[in-house]
C-alpha positions in Angstrom: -2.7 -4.1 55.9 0.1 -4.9 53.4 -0.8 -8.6 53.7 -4.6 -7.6 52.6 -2.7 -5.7 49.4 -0.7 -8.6 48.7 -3.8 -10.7 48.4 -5.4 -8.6 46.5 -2.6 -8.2 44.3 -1.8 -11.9 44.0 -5.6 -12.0 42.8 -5.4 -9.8 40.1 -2.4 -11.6 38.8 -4.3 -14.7 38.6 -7.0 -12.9 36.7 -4.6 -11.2 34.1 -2.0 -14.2 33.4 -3.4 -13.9 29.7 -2.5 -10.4 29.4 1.5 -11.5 31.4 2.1 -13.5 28.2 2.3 -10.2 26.2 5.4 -9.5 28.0 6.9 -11.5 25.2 6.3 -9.6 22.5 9.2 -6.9 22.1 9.4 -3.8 24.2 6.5 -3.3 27.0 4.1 -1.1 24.6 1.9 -4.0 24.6 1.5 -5.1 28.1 1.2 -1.7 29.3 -2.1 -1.3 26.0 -3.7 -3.9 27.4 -3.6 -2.8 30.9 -4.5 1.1 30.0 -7.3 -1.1 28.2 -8.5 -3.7 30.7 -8.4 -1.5 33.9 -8.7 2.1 32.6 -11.1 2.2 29.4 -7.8 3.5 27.5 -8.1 2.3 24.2 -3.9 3.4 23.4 -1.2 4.8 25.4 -0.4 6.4 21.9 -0.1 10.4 21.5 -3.5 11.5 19.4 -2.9 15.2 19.6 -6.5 16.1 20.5 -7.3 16.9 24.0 -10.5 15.1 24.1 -8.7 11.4 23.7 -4.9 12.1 25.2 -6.9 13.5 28.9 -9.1 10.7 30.4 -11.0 10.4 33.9 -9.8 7.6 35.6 -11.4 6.3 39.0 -7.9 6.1 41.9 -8.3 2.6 42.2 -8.4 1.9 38.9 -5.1 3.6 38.4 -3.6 1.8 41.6 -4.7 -1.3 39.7 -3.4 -0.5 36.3 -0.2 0.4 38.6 -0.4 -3.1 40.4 -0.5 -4.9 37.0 2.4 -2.9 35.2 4.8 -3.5 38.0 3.6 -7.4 38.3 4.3 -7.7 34.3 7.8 -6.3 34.8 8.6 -9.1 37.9 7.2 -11.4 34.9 9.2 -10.0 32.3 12.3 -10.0 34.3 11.7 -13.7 35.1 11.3 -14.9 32.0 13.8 -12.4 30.2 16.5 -11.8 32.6 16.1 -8.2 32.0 17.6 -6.1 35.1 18.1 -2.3 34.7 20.9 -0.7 35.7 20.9 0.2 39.4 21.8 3.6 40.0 22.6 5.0 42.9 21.1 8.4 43.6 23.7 10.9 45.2 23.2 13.7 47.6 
């Protein structure tokens, strides 16, 4: 099972390299755009103040792509950026 989710994952990297290279640009507002965009019909992550566009329906599997593609942009923005956050240990 994880290796069918890794496949599947694996493909939709390959599909949305394009959208990777916005990793580059500073902070992660536009990657994360494009991928509200591409996958959930979002067109911006940004606070309107009107219920009818800051509430959306969005179909499971398109949030567990959207998911899939943020955290494969962040393993591509650490590789190219070197960017590691802190590691913080939770405590009991």
């Amino acid at each position: 099972m994880a290796s069918k989710l890794m496949e599947r994952i694996n493909d939709l990297r390959r599909s949305r390299i394009e959208s990777l290279a916005l990793l580059g640009r500073k902070g992660n507002r536009p990657i994360l755009n494009e991928i509200a965009k591409q996958t959930l019909g979002i067109e911006t992550l940004e606070t309107q103040n009107a219920d009818f566009l800051d509430f959306h329906d969005c179909a499971v599997w398109a949030i567990r792509e959207a998911l899939a593609l943020a955290y494969l942009a962040g393993i591509e923005h650490e590789r190219h950026h070197g960017n590691h956050l802190p590691y913080r240990e939770e405590k009991p």
